[in-house]
Structure formats: structure tokens, C-alpha cells
N, C-alpha and C positions, 0 to 999 in steps of 0.2 A: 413423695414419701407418703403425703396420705392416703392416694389411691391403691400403696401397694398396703396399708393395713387394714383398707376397707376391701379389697379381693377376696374371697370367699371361693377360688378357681379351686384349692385343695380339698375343700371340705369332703367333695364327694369321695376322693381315696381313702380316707380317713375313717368313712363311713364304709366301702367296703372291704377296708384289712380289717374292722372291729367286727364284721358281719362276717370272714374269713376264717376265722380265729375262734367267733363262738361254733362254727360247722366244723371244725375240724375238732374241738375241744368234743363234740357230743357224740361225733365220728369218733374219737377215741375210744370215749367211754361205751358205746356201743360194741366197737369190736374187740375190746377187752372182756366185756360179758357174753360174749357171744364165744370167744377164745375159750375163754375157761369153760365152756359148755362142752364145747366141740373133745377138748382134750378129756374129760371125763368121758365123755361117749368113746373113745378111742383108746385109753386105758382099758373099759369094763369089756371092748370087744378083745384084745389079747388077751383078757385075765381068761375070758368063757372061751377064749378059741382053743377048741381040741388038738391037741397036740398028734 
């Protein structure tokens, strides 16, 4: 029993779903502003495209 509360074999998973999770959280938030960009740019070409 003690050597299974002194194992430390998980820790490293743990550290990379927390380092997973902050890339994808800044992933989001990147292409979320980046989205709203694109979509403006892509309105203001129908509004000026000559019919």
C-alpha cells in the first residue's frame, strides 16, 4: 500500500492534459479573433461587389 501512494508514474499525464487544455483554450481564443476578422473582411467584399 505504501509504494502505491508514494508512485508518482501518473504525474506526468496530468501535466500534459493541463499543458493540453491551456493550447487549446489559446487555440480558441485565437481563432475566434481571427474569425471575427475574416468575417468582416468577407461582408465589406459583398457589400462593395458590383452587382
Amino acid at each position: 500500500m505504501k509504494k502505491f501512494l508514494v508512485c508518482e508514474d501518473g504525474q506526468g499525464l496530468g501535466e500534459y492534459a493541463l499543458i493540453l487544455s491551456l493550447i487549446a483554450v489559446v487555440a480558441l481564443l485565437a481563432v475566434t479573433g481571427v474569425g471575427e476578422e475574416i468575417l468582416a473582411f468577407f461582408e465589406r467584399v459583398i457589400t462593395t461587389w458590383p452587382s
